[in-house]
NUTI-469266 format. One record per residue (C-alpha): residue number from 1; residue in three letters; chain; x, y, z. Coordinates in steps of 0.001 Angstrom, whole numbers, padded with zeros to 6 digits. Each point is the difference from the previous one (the first is absolute). Layout:
NUM; ala; A; X; Y; Z
...
//
This chain:
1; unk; A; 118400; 119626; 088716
2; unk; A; -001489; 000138; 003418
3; unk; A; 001709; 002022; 002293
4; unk; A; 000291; -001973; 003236
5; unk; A; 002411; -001461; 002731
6; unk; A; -001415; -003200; 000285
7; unk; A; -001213; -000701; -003735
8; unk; A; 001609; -000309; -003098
9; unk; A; -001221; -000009; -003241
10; unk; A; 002105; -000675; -003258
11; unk; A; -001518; -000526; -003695
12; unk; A; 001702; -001509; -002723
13; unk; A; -001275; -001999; -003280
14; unk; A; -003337; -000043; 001140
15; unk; A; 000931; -001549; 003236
16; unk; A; -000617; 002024; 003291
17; unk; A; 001512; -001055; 003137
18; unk; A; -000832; 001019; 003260
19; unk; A; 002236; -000272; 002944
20; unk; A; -001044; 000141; 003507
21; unk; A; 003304; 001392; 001721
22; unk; A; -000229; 000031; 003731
23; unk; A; 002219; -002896; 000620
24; unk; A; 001077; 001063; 003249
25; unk; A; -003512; -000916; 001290
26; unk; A; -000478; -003019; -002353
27; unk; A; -001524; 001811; -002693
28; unk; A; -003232; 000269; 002175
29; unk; A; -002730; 002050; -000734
30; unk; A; -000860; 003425; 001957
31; unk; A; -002691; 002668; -001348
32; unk; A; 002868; 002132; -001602
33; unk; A; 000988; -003086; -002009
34; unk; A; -003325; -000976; -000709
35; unk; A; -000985; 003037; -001711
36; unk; A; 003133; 000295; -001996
37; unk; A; -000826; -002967; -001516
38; unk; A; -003539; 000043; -000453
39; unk; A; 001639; 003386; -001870
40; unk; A; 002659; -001549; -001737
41; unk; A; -002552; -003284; -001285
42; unk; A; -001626; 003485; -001734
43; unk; A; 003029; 001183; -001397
44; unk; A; 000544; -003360; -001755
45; unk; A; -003282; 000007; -001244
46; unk; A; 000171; 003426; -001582
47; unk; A; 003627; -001341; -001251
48; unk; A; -001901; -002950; -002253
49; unk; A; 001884; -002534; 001781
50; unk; A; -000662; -003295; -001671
51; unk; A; 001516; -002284; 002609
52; unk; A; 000661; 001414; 003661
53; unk; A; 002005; -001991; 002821
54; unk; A; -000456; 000889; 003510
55; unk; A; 003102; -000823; 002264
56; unk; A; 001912; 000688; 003326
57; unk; A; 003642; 001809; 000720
58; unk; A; 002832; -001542; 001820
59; unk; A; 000420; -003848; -000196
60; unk; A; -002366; -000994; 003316
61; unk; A; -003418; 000867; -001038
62; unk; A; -002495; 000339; -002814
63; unk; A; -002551; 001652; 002547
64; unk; A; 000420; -001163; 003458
65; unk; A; -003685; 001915; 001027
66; unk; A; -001906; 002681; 001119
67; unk; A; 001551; 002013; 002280
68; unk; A; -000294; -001431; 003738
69; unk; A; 001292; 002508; 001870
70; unk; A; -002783; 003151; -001799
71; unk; A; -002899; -002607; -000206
72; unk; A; 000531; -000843; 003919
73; unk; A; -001976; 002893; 001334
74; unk; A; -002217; 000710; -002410
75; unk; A; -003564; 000704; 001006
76; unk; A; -002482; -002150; -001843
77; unk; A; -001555; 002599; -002437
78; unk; A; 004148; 000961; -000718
79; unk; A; 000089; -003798; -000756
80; unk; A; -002691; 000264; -002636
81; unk; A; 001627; 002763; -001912
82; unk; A; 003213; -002262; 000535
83; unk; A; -001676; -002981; -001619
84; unk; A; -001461; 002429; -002952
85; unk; A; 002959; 001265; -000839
86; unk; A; 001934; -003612; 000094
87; unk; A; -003072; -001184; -002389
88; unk; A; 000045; 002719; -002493
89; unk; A; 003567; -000952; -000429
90; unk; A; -001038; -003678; -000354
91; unk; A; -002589; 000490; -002468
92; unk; A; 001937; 002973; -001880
93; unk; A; 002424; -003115; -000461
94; unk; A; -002731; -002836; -000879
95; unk; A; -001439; 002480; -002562
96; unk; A; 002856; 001868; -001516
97; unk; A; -000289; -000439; -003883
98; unk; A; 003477; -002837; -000763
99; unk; A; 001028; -002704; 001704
100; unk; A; 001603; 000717; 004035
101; unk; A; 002886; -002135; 000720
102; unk; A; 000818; -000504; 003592
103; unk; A; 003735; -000796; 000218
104; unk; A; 000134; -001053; 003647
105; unk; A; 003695; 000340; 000764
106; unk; A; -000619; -000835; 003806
107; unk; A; -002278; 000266; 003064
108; unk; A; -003191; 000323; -001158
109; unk; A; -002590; -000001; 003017
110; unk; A; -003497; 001725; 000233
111; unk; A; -000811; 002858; -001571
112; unk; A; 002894; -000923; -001769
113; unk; A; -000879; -003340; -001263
114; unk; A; -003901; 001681; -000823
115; unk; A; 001989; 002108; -002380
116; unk; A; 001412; -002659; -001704
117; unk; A; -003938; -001575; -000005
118; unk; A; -000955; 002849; -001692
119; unk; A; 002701; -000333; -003028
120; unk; A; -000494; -002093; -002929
121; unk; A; 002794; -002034; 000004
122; unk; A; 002578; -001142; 003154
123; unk; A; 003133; -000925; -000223
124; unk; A; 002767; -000967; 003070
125; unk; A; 003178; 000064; 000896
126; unk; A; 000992; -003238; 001414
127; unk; A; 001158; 002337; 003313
128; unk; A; -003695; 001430; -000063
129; unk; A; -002364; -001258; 003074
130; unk; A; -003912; 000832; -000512
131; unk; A; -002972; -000286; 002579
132; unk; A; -003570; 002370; 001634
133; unk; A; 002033; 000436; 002627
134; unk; A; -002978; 002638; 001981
135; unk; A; -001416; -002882; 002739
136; unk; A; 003378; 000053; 001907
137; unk; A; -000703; 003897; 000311
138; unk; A; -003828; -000074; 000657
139; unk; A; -001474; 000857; -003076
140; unk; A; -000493; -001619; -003322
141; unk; A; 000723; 000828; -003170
142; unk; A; -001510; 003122; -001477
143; unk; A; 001626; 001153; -003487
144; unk; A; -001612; -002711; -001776
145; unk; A; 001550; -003383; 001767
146; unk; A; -003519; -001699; 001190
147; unk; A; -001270; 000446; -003529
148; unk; A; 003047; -000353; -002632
149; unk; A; 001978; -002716; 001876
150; unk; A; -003081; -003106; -000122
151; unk; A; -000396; 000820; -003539
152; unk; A; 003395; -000536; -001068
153; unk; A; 000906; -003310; 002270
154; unk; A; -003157; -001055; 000932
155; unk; A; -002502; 000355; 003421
156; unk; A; 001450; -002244; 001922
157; unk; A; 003893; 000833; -000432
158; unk; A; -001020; 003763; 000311
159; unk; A; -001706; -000841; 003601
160; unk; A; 003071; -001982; 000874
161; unk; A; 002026; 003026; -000734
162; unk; A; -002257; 002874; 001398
163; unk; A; -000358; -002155; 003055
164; unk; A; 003086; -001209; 000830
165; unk; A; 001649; 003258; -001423
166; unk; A; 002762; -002352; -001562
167; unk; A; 003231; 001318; -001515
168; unk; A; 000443; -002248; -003482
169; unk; A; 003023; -000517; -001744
170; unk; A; 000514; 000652; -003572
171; unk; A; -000362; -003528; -001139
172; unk; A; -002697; -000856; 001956
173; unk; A; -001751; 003496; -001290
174; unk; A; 000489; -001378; -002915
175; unk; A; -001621; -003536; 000542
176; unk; A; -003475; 001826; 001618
177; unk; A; 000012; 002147; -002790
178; unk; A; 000884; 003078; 001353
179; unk; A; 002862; 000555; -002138
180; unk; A; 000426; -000824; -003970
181; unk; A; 003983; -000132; -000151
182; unk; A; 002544; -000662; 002151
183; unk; A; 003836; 000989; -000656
184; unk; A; 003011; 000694; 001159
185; unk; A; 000817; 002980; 001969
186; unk; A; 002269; 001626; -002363
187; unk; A; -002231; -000787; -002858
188; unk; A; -003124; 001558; 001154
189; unk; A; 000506; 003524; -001630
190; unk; A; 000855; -001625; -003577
191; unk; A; -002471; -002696; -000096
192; unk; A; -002700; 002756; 000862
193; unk; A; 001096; 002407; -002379
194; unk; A; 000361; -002442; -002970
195; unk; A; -003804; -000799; 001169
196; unk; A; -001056; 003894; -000101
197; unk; A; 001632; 000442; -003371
198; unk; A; -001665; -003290; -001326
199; unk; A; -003317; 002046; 001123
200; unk; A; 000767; 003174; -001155
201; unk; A; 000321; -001434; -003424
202; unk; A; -003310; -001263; -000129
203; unk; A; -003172; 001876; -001024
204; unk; A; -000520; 002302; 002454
205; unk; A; -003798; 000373; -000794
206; unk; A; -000222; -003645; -000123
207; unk; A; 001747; -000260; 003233
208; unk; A; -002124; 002748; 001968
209; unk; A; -003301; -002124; -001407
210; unk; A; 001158; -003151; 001293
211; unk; A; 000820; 001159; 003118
212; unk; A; -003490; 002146; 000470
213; unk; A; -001891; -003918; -000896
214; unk; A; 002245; -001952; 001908
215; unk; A; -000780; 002616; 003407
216; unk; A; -003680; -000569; -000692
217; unk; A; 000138; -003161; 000531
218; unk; A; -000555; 001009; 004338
219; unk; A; -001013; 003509; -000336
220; unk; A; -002910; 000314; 001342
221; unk; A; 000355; -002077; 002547
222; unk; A; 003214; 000838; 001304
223; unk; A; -000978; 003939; 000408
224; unk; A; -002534; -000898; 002269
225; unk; A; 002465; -002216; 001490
226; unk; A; 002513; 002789; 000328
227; unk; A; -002237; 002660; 001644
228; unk; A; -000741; -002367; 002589
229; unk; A; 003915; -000334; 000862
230; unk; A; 000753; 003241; 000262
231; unk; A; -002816; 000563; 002656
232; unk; A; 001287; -003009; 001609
233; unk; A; 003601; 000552; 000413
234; unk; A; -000803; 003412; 001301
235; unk; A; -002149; -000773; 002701
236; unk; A; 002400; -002171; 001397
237; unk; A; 002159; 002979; 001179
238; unk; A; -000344; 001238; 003356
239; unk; A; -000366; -003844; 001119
240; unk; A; 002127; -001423; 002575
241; unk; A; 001642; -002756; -002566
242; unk; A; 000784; 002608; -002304
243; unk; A; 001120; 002481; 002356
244; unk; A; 002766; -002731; 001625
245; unk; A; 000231; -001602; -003297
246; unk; A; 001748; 002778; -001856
247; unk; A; 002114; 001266; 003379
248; unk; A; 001426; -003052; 000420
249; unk; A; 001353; -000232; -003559
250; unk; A; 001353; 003633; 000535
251; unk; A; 001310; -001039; 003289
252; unk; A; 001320; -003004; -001799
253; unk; A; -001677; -002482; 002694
254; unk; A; -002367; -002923; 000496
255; unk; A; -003516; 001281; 000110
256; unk; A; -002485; -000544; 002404
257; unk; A; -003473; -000248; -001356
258; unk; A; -003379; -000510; 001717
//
């Protein structure tokens, strides 16, 4: 198992789950945590995980982001390595060989919600609250969000969202499409695992070839798609909106854009 602060790995039964454990910040994403789990997606990998579910610690948030307060002075050619790192994640997820399970246990808001994106299957807690949360902070989304998110609930609910950066409730996740399941609290971690199991038990070969055909459906497409986020989202660093954007979220304050 991966040997990390902030990531935690556990295989049993064919199931892998990974654990992103930084609740005191929300679960939300720095480079250190990154890495460890672009690592520990590896490690599952080499462990022939049949079914893997991707989760958050603590009871407030699946993954509540990137992190603000490292991304809010980043130059913009430290902002493309950012973004390659956050989208080798996000891809190391859409193409890992089983089913991904996103058991979103709380706050899941952008890059955190574009990891979910990136997983086969989502499902919520009734607590959990989703959205592409970047516009309030001067950016947009760039893990994966401006390409995943329209093909999953459609262009024009995925323009509402980026747009508006709106926070979504579980059930209405679940109306857009955003979300397959919706339960209780308290039941999320059973109803998930009874789901992993159920996969695990299928054939894995099977499973891997269904899930290569079903990704082909937007591949080519979407890559080209993808390369032109990541230049995107980067250049906006070093802008005014994102500069104020991001310090007034650290400074927990209204920003003041141009």
């Amino acid at each position: 198992m991966p040997e990390s602060d902030t990531i935690r790995l556990d295989v049993e039964d064919g199931v892998a789950t990974l654990t992103v454990d930084r609740p005191d910040r929300l679960n939300a994403m720095n480079v250190e945590t990154l890495t460890s789990l672009k690592e520990a997606l590896a490690e599952a990998e080499a462990a022939d995980a049949h079914a893997l579910v991707l989760t958050g610690a603590g009871e407030d948030a699946f993954v509540a982001g990137a992190d603000i307060g490292y991304m809010q002075d980043l130059s913009t050619a430290e902002a493309q390595a950012y973004a390659e790192l956050g989208h080798e994640v996000a891809d190391a997820i859409e193409t890992f060989p089983a089913p991904v399970i996103a058991a979103i246990n709380g706050y899941a808001f952008g890059g955190g919600c574009e990891l979910a994106l990136a997983c086969d299957l989502r499902v919520a807690s009734e607590d959990a609250v989703l959205g592409q949360t970047e516009i309030d902070l001067g950016i947009v989304p760039g893990w994966g969000g401006t390409q995943r998110l329209s093909r999953l609930v459609g262009d024009e609910l995925a323009r509402r969202l980026v747009f508006f950066g709106e926070r979504v409730d579980a059930q209405d996740a679940h109306e857009m499409g955003l979300v397959g399941d919706v339960v209780a609290h308290d039941q999320l971690d059973d109803y998930v695992a009874e789901m992993a199991d159920d996969l695990a038990a299928k054939p894995a070969f099977a499973l891997e070839a269904a899930k290569e055909a079903l990704n082909q459906v937007h591949e080519s497409d979407q890559t080209a798609g993808l390369r032109y986020e990541r230049r995107l989202w980067s250049s906006l660093f070093g802008t005014h909106d994102q500069r104020e954007g991001m310090a007034a979220f650290v400074e927990d304050r209204e920003p003041e854009f141009e």
